[in-house]
C-alpha positions as CSV (number, residue, x, y, z in Angstrom):
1,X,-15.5,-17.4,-0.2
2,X,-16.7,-13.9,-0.2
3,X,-19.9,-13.5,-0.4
4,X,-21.2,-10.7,-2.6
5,X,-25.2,-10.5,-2.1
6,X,-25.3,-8.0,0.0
7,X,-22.8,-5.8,-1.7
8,X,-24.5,-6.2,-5.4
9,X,-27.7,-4.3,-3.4
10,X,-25.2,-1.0,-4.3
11,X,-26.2,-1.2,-7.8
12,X,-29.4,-3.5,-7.9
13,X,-31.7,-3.6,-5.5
14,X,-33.1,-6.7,-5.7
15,X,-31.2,-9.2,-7.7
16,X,-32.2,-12.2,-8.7
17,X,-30.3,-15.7,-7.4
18,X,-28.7,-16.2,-11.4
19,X,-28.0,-12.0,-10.9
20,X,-25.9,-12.7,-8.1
21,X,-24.0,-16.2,-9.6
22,X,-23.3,-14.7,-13.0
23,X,-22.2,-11.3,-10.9
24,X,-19.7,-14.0,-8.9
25,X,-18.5,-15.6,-11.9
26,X,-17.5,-12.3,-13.0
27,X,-15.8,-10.9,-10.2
28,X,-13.5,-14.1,-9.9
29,X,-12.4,-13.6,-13.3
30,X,-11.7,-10.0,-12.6
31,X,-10.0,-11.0,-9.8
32,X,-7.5,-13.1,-12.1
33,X,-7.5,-10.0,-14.9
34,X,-5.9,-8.0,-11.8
35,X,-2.7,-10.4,-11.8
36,X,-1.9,-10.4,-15.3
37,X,0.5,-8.9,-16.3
38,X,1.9,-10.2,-13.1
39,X,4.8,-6.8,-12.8
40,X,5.0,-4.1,-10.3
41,X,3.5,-1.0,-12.7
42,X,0.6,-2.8,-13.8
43,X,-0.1,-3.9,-9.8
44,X,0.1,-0.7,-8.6
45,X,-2.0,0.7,-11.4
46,X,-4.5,-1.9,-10.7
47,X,-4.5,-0.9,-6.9
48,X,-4.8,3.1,-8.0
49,X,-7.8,2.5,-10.1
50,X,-9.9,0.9,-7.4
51,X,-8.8,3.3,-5.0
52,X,-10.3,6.4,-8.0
53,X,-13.1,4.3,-8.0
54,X,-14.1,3.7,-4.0
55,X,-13.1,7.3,-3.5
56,X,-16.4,8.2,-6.4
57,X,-14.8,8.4,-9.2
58,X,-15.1,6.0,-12.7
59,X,-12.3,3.6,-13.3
60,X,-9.5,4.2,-15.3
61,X,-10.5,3.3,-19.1
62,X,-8.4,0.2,-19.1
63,X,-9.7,-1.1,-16.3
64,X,-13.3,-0.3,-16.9
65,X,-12.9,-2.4,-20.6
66,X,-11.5,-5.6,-18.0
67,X,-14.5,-5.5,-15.4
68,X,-16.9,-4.8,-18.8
69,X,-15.6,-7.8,-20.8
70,X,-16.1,-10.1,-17.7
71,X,-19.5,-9.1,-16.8
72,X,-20.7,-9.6,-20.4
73,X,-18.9,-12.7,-20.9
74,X,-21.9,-14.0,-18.0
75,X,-24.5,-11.5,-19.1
76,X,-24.6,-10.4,-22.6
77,X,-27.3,-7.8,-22.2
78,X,-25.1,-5.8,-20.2
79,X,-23.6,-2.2,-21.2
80,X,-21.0,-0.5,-19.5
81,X,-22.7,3.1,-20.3
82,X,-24.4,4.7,-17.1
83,X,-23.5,1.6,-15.3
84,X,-20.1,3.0,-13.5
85,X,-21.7,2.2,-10.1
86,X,-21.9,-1.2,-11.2
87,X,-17.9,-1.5,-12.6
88,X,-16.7,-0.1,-9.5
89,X,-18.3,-2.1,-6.8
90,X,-17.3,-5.0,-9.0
91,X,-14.5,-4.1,-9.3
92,X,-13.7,-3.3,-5.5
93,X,-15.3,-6.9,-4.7
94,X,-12.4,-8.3,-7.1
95,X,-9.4,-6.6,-5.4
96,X,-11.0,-8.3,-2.2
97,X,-11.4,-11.8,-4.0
98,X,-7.5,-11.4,-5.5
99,X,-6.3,-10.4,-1.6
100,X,-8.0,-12.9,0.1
101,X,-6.9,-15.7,-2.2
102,X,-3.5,-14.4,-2.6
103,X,-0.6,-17.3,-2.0
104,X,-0.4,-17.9,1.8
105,X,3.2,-20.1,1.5
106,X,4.9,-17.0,3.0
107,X,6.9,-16.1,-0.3
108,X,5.7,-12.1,-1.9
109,X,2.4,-12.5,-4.7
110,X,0.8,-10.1,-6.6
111,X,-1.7,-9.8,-3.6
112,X,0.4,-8.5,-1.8
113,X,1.2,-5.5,-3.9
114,X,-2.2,-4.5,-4.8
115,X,-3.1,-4.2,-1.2
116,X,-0.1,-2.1,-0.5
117,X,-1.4,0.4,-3.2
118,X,-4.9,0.0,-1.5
119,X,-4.3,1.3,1.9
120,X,-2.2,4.2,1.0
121,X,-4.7,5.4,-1.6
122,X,-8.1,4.6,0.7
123,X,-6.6,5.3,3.8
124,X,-6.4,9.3,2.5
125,X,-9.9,9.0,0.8
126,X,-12.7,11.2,2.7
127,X,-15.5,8.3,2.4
128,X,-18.8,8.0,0.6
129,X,-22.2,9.4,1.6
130,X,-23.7,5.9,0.2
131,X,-23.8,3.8,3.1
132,X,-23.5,0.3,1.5
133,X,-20.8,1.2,-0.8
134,X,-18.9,3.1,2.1
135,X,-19.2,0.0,3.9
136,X,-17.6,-2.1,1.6
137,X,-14.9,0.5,1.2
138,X,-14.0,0.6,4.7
139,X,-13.9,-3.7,4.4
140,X,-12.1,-3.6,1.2
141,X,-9.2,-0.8,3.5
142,X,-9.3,-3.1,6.3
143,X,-8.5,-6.3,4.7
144,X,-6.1,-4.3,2.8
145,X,-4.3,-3.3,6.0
146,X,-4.5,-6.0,8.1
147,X,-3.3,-8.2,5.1
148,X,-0.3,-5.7,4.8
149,X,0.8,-5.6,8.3
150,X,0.7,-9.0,9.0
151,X,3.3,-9.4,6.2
152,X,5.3,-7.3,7.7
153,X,5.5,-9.2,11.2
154,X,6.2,-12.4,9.7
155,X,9.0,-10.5,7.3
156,X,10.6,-8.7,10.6
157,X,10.3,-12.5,12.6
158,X,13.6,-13.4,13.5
159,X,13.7,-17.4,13.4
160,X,16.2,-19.7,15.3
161,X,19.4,-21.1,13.1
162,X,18.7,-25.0,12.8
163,X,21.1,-27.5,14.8
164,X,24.2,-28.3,13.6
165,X,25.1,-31.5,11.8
166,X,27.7,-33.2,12.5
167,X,30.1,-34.6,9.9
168,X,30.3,-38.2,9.3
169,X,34.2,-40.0,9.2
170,X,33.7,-41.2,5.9
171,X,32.4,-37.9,4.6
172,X,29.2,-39.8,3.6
173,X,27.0,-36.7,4.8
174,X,29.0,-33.7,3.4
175,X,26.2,-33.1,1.1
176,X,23.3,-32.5,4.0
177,X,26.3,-30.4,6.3
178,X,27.1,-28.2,3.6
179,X,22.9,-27.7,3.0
180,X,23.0,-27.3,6.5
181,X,25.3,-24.6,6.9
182,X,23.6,-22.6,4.2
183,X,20.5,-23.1,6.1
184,X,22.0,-21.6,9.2
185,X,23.8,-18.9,7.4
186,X,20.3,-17.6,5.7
187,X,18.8,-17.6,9.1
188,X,21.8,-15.2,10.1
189,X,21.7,-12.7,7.4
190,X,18.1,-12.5,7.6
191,X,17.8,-12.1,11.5
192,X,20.3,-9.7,10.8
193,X,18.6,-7.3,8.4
194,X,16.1,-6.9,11.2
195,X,18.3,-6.1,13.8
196,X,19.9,-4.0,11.1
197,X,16.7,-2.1,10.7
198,X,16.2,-1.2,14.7
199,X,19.2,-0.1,15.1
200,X,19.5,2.2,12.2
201,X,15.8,3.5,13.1
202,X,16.7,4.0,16.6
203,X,19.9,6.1,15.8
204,X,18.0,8.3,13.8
205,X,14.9,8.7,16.5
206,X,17.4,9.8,19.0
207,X,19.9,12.3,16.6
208,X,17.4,15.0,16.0
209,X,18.7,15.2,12.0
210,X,16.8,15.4,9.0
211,X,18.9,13.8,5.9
212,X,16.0,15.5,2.9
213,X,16.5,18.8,4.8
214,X,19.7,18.8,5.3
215,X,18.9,20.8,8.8
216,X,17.8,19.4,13.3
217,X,14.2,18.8,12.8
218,X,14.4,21.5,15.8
219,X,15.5,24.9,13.2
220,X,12.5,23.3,10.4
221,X,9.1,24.7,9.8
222,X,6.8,22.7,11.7
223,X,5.0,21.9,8.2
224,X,8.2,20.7,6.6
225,X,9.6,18.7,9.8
226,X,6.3,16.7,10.1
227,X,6.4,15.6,6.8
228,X,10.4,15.0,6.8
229,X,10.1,12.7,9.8
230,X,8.1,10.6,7.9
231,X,10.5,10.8,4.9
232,X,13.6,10.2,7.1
233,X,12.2,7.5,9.2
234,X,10.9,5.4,6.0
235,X,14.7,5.5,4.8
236,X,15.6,3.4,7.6
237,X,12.4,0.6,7.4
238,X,13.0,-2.5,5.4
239,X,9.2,-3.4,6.0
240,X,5.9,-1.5,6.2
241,X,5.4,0.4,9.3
242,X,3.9,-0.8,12.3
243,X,2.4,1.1,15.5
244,X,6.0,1.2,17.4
245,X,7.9,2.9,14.2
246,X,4.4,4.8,14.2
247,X,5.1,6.2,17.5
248,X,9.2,7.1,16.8
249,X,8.3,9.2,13.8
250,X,5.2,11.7,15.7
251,X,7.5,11.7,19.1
252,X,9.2,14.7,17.4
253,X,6.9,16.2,15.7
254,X,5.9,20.2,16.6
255,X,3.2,21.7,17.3
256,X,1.5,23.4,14.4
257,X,-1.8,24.0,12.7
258,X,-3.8,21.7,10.6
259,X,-3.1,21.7,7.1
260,X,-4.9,20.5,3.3
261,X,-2.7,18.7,0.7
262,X,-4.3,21.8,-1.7
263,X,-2.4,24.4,0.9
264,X,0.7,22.1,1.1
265,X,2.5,24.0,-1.4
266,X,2.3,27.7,-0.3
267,X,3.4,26.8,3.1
268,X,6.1,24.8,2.8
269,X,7.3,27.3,0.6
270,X,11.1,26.7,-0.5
271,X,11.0,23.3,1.6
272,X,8.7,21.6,-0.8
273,X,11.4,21.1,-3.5
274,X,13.4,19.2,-1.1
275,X,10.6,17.0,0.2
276,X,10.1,15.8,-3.1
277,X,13.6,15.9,-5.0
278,X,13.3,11.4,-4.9
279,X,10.0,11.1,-6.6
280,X,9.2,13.5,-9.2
281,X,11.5,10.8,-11.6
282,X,9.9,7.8,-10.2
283,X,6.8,6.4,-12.7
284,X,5.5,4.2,-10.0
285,X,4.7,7.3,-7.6
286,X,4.0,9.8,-10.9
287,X,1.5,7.4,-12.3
288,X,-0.4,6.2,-9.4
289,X,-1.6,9.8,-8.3
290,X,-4.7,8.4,-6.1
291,X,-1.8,5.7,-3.9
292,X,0.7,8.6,-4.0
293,X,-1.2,11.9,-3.5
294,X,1.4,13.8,-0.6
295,X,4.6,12.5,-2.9
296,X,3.0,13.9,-5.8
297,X,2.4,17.0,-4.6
298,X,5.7,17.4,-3.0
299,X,7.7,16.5,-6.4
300,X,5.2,19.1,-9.2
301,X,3.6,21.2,-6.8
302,X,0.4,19.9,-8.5
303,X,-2.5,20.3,-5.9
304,X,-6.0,20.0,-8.5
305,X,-7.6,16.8,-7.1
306,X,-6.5,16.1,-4.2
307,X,-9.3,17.4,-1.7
308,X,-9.6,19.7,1.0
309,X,-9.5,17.3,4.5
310,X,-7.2,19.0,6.4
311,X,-4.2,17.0,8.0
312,X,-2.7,17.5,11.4
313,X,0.9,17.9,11.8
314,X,1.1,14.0,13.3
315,X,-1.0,12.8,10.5
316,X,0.7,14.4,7.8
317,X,4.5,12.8,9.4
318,X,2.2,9.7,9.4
319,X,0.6,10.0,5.9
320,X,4.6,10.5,4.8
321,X,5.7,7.8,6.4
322,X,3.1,5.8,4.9
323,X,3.4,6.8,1.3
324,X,7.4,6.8,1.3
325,X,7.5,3.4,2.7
326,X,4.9,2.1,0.2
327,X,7.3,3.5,-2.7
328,X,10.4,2.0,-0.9
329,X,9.1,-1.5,-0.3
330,X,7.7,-1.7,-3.9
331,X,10.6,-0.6,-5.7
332,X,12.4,-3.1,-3.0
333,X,10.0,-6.3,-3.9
334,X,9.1,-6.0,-0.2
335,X,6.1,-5.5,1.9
C-alpha cells in the first residue's frame, strides 16, 4: 500500500495522523474516479491531466471537480480555491494508487493505459524546482515506465504450444483434442505476431527508406530524418519500445544540431506537413496535447506551450518513436 505521509508534506507541512487517513481515503477513491468511464479517450485524458499538473500546471477543470469531490467527501471544510498544490499531488498519488493496483492476471486494464499516457507526457516534462513534489514526479514516471515495459516483455514472450492429445477410439475425448488444438493454434499465431514484428523491424533497419518521406533517410534533412526514424520504426512495433528497438532507430540517425519543439516548425520547413499528415485527424493525439506534444506540433504547426528544452537529434528520433508508438498501441488496445 502506498504510503502517502511523506508526500502530503508538499502541501501541509505538518499533518496531523486523521490529515493523513482522510487524505488516503481520498486518494483511493480518486484512484477508482480515474477508471470510470473505463474507454480509451477518457484514459488518456486522465493520464494528460496529471501529466499538466506534475509538469506545474492546474488540472484540467473536470478533473479538478473529481479530486475536489473526494477530498471533501472526508473533509468538509475543504475548498478547492488556492489549494491547486493540494489537487495535484493528490491527484498524482492516485494515478500511482490506480497503477499499482491495476489487474496483474496478464489480460490489458485501464492501468495500463493511464501509464502509457504518463511516460510519454512526463518523460518530456523539464522537472520542478520543489524538491518533494519533483520527487514524487520522478516516482510517479518511473512506476509508470517500468509498469509499461514490463507489459511489453510479457506481450513479445513467445510461449511453447502445449502437447498433443491423442484421440481416444471411441471418440470419447474429441471434445478436450479439439480444445486442445485451438490451444496450440493460439500459441502459434501469437508467437508468430512477434516473429512477425522482428522481422519487419529488421527489414526496415537495414533498407535505408523512409515510408512518411517518401525519400533514403540518407537525401533527408537531418531534422526531418531523426524524427522520421522514429515514425517509420514505430510502424513496424506491435508493442512499446524497448532498449534493442531503441538502439535500431538512433543507429541511423545524422549528425545535427540540437533542436526546441518551439523551433521544430521553421526547420523542418516543408517536411513538417509530412511528419504529421497521420495525426492532425486523430482526437486521441489532438486532445491529449501534454502525452502528445512532438505529434502535435508536427500535424498544426502549433508551438505555444510546449517549452524551450532543446532535443538532440537521437532524442528527438527517440521522443518520435515514443509518442508514435504510444498512439499506435492505444488505438491498437495494446501496450
Amino acid at each position: 500500500m502506498l504510503d502517502i505521509a511523506p508526500h502530503v508534506r508538499i502541501f501541509e507541512a505538518s499533518p496531523s495522523d486523521e490529515f493523513v487517513k482522510k487524505r488516503q481515503a481520498a486518494i483511493k477513491e480518486i484512484a477508482g474516479k480515474f477508471f470510470k468511464p473505463n474507454y480509451i479517450a477518457r484514459l488518456l485524458s486522465v493520464a494528460n491531466g496529471v501529466v499538466i499538473a506534475s509538469g506545474g500546471g492546474k488540472l484540467p477543470p473536470d478533473l479538478a471537480s473529481d479530486v475536489a469531490t473526494s477530498i471533501t467527501k472526508v473533509s468538509p471544510s475543504f475548498v478547492a480555491e488556492g489549494h491547486d498544490l493540494e489537487l495535484a499531488t493528490c491527484a498524482m498519488l492516485a494515478a500511482i494508487t490506480a497503477i499499482q493496483t491495476g489487474n496483474k492476471s496478464g489480460a490489458l486494464t485501464a492501468a495500463d493505459y493511464i501509464a502509457v499516457g504518463i511516460w510519454s507526457g512526463m518523460s518530456w516534462q523539464p522537472g520542478s524546482s520543489n524538491e518533494r513534489f519533483e520527487k514524487l514526479r520522478k516516482f510517479l514516471l518511473a512506476l509508470s515506465r517500468d509498469h509499461v515495459l514490463k507489459a511489453a516483455a510479457v506481450g513479445r514472450t513467445r510461449s511453447q504450444p502445449a502437447g498433443a492429445v491423442a484421440l481416444a477410439t471411441d471418440n470419447g475425448n474429441l471434445g478436450k483434442v479439439v480444445e486442445n488444438l485451438r490451444s496450440v493454434v493460439d500459441t502459434l499465431i501469437t508467437n508468430a505476431a512477434v516473429d512477425r514484428e522482428e522481422i519487419d523491424l529488421l527489414w526496415w533497419s537495414i533498407s535505408g527508406w523512409s515510408d512518411v518521406l517518401e525519400m533514403k533517410y540518407a537525401d533527408a534533412k537531418p531534422t526531418a530524418a531523426a524524427i522520421a526514424l522514429g515514425l517509420d520504426a514505430a510502424k513496424r512495433l506491435r508493442r512499446m519500445p524497448v532498449e534493442l528497438h531503441k538502439a535500431l532507430v538512433i543507429r541511423r540517425v545524422p549528425e545535427g544540431e540540437s533542436v526546441s519543439l518551439a523551433q521544430l516548425v521553421k526547420t523542418l520547413g516543408d517536411d513538417r506537413a509530412a511528419l504529421g499528415a497521420s495525426f492532425g485527424s486523430k482526437p486521441l493525439v489532438t486532445e491529449n496535447t501534454q502525452v502528445f506534444p512532438l505529434l502535435n506540433v508536427l500535424a498544426s504547426g502549433y508551438t505555444k506551450g510546449v517549452g524551450k528544452g532543446a532535443f538532440s537529434l537521437p532524442d528527438l528520433a527517440l521522443r518520435a518513436l515514443l509518442e508514435a508508438v504510444t498512439f499506435d498501441v492505444l488505438e491498437r488496445r495494446e501496450v
